[in-house]
N, C-alpha and C positions, 0 to 999 in steps of 0.2 A: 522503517517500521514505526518512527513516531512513535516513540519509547525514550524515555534516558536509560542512556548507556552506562552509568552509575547503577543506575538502579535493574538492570540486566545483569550485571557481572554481578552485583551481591545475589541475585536472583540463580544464577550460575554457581556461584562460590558453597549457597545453601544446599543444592540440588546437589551437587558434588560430593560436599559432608554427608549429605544424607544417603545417597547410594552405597557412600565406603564404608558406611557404619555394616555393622551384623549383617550379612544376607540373607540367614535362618527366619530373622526375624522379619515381619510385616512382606515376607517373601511376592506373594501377589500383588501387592501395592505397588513393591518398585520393578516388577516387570510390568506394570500393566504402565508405570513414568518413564519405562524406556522406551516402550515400544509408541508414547502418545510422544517420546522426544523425537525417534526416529521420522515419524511420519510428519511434525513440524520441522526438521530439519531437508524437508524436500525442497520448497521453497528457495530458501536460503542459497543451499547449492547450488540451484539454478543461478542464481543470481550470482554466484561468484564465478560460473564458469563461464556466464554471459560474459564476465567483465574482463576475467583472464585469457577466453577465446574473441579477441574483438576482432571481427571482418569491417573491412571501412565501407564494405556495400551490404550493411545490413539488413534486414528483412523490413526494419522499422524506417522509418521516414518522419522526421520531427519538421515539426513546422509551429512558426511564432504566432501568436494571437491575432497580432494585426493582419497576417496570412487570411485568417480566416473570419475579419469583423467587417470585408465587403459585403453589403445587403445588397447592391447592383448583381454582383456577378452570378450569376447560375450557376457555373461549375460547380461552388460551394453548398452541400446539401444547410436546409434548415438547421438541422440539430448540430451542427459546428457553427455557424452563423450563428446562432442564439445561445451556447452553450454557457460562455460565459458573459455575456454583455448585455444590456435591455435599450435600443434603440428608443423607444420610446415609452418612459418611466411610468407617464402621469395616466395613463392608460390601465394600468396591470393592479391587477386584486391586492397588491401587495399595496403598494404605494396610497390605493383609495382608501383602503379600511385598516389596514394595520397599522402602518410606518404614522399616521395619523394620531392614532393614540398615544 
């Protein structure tokens, strides 16, 4: 998530106090923060049941960078070959007008 987890749990700890306070009061505010928690806790689940149900042949196929920085091979479409690397630097918009100033 690229969040601190510090600052999650006080994040959590507020949300918490704040629900258990009065219900009567500010009533539609905190149905309308449970129901925007439920639908942000989709995610999450996912992800923890990915991690709990792990098949060793799973759907994904992970592959290293150097996998995928031959410019020779064909197999490899463009947009993996160039995704993260710049074969040739001094060529590209970036390098002539920006990285210059």
């Amino acid at each position: 998530m690229c969040t601190s987890i510090p600052g999650l749990f006080i994040l959590m700890v507020l949300l918490i106090r704040y629900l258990l306070t009065d219900f009567s009061k500010e009533r539609i505010r905190k149905i309308i923060l449970i129901v925007c928690l439920f639908i942000g806790a989709r995610n999450p689940i996912i992800q923890i049941r990915k991690a709990a149900i792990h098949r060793p042949n799973d759907y994904y196929k992970e592959e290293s960078l150097q996998d995928c920085t031959d410019v020779e091979n064909l197999e490899i479409p463009n947009a993996m070959k160039y995704q993260y690397y710049t074969y040739n630097p001094d060529n590209t918009i970036f390098y002539k007008y920006i990285m210059r100033k």
